[in-house]
C-alpha positions in Angstrom: 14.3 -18.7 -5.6 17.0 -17.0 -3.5 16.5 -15.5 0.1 19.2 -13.3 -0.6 19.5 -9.7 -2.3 22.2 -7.2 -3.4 21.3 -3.6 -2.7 22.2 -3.0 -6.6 19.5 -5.6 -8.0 16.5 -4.3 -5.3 13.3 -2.5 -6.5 13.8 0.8 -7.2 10.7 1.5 -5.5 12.7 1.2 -2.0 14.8 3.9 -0.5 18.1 2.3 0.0 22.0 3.2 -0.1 23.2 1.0 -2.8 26.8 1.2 -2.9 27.9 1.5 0.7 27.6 -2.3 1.1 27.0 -5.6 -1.1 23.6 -7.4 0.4 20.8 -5.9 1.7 17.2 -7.6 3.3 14.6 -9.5 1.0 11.2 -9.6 1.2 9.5 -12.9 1.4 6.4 -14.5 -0.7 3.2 -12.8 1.2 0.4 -9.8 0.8 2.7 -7.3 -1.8 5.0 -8.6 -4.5 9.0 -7.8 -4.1 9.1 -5.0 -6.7 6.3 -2.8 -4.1 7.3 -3.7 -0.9 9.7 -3.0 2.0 10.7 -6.1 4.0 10.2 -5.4 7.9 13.8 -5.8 8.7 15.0 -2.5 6.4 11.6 -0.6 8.2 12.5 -0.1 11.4 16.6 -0.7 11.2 16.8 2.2 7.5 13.7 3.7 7.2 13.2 4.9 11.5 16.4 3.9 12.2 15.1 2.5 15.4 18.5 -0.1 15.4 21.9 0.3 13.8 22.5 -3.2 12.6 20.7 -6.6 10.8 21.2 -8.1 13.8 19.7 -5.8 16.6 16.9 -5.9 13.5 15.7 -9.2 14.1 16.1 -9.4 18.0 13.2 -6.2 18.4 10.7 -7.9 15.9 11.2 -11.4 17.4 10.1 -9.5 20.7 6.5 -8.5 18.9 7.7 -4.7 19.0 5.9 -3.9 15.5 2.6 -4.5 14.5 1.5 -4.2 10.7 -2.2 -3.9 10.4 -2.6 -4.5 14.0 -1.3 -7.8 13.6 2.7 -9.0 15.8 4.4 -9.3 12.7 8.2 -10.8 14.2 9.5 -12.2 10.3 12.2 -9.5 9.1 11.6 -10.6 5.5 7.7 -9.7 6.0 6.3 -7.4 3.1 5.2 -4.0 3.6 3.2 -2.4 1.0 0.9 0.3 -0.3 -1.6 1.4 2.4 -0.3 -1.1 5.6 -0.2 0.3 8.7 2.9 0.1 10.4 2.8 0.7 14.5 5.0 0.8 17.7 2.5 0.5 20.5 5.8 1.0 23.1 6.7 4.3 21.2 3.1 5.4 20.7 4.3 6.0 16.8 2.3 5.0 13.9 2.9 4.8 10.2 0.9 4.7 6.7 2.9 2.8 3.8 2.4 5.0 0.5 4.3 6.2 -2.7 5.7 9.7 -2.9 5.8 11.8 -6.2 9.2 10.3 -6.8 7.7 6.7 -7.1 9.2 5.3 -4.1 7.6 3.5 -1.1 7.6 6.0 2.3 6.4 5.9 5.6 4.0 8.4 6.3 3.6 9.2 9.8 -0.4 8.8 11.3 -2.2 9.7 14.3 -3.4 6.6 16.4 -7.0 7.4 15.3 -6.2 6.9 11.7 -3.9 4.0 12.7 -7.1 2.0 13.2 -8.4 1.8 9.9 -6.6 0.7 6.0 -8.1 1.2 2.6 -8.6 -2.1 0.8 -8.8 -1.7 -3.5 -11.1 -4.3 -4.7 -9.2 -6.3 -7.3 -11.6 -9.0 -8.1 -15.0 -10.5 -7.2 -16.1 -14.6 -7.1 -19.0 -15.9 -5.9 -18.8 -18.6 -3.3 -21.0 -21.3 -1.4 -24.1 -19.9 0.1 -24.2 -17.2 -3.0 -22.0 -15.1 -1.3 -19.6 -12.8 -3.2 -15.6 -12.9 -2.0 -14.2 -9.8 -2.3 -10.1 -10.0 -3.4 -8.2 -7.0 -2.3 -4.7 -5.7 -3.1 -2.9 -7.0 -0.2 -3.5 -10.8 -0.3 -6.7 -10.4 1.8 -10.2 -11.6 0.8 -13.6 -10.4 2.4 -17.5 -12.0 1.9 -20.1 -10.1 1.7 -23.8 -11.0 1.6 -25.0 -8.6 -1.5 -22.9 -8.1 -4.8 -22.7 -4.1 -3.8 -18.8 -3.1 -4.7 -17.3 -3.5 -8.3 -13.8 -4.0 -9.6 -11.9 -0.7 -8.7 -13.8 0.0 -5.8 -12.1 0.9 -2.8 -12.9 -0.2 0.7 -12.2 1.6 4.2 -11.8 -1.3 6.9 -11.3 -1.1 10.1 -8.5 -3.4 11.3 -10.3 -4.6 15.2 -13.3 -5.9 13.6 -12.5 -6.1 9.8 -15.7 -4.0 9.4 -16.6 -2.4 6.4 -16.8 1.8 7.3 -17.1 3.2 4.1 -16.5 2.6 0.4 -15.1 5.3 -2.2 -16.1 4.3 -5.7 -14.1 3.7 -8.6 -16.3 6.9 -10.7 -16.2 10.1 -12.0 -15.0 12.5 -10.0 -13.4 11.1 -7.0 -10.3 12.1 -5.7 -7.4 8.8 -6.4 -3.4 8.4 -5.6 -1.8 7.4 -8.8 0.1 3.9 -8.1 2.2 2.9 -11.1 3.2 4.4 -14.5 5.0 7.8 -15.0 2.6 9.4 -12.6 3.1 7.5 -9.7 2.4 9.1 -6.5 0.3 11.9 -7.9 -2.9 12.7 -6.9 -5.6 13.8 -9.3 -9.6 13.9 -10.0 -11.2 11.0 -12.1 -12.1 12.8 -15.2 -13.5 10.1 -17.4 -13.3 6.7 -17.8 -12.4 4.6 -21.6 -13.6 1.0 -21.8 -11.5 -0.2 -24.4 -12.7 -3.4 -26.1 -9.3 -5.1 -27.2 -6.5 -6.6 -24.8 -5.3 -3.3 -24.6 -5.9 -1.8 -21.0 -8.7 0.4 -19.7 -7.8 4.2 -19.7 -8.8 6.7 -16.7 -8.3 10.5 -17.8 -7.2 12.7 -14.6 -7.3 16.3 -13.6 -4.8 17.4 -11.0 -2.6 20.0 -11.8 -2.4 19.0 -14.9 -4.9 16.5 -17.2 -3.5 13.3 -18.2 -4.2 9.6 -18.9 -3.2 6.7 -17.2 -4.2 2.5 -16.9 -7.4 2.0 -14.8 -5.4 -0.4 -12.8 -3.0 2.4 -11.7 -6.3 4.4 -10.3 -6.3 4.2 -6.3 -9.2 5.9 -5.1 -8.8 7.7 -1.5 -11.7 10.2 -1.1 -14.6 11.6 -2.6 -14.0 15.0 -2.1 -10.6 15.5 -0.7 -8.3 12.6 0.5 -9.4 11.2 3.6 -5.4 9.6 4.3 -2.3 11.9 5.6 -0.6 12.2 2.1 3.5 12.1 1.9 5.0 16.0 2.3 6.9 17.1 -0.4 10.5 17.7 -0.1 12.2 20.4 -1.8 16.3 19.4 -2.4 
């Protein structure tokens, strides 16, 4: 597999100048695949514009200038994705990773109070040694827990000092969700209903924002019960 990229052949989901030069930063093997993720390098040299060049890129985060998810992160090629938290203790700045309504992958500034917590959508479940349950989570990470109390779809609030579980927003009727892939990307609707189809087609979810649609269950990103409990990306008007 190549280490290398040109700016014409990377993810449409990142915001990125593609013809002013050849080559541009690639994210390596980790938590988020290539096609949703921004590597760390194009963060803080395009996105804050916190350096001008590649170089000058790689000098600040092999300082341990950036943490993501409270962790030093100093790898230019590490993967930022969906719901990472992105911060600059020596600027006091803080970000949220999340799509806008265009489909692309933004940083959403966050106060330092919400900078202490992710959201965490349960992907799968497997029972381990001890009959404990291993929770599998979007980004890579896994958690056990001691009763079988969270489903498939279930989305957890963790806080990132203690990797304590703070609250839990169900995949069901009614709660509030950020639409994460499909034509609605980046919308944010109501769970109307939910369609267990028995073939190999996929589960459908049927939403009510401002309008009523259907999309994948797998798409379906809870973030609130009654209103959305993250700092949602503003909407630019060109």
């Amino acid at each position: 597999m190549s280490k290398h990229m040109k700016r014409l052949k990377a993810p449409r989901t990142i915001r990125l100048h593609r013809k002013e030069k050849m080559w541009t930063i690639k994210s390596s093997p980790g938590p988020h695949p290539l096609d949703k993720s921004i590597p760390l390098g194009l963060v803080i040299r395009d996105y804050l514009g916190l350096c001008d060049t590649y170089r000058e890129a790689k000098r600040s985060l092999a300082e341990g200038y950036v943490l993501v998810d409270g962790v030093k992160r100093k790898s230019h090629n590490f993967p930022c994705g969906l719901m990472d938290v992105i911060s600059i203790p020596k600027l006091k700045k803080n970000y949220r990773v999340l799509f806008d309504q265009k489909g692309k992958l933004a940083l959403v500034p966050i106060v330092a109070k919400d900078a202490e917590w992710k959201l965490c959508r349960i992907e799968n479940k497997t029972v381990v040694k001890g009959n404990k349950v291993q929770l599998n989570f979007h980004d890579g990470q896994n958690k056990l827990v001691k009763k079988d109390e969270y489903k498939t779809g279930d989305v957890l609030k963790i806080s990132l000092a203690d990797n304590k579980i703070t609250d839990v927003f169900k995949f069901d009727k009614g709660n509030i969700s950020m639409i994460i892939g499909g034509s609605h990307i980046g919308q944010i609707a109501n769970i109307k209903d939910i369609q267990i189809v028995s073939s190999s087609k996929p589960n459908l979810a049927y939403m009510k924002g401002n309008k009523e649609f259907s999309t994948n269950t797998e798409y379906i990103f809870p973030i609130g019960k009654t209103k959305p409990i993250i700092t949602l990306p503003e909407v630019k008007i060109q």
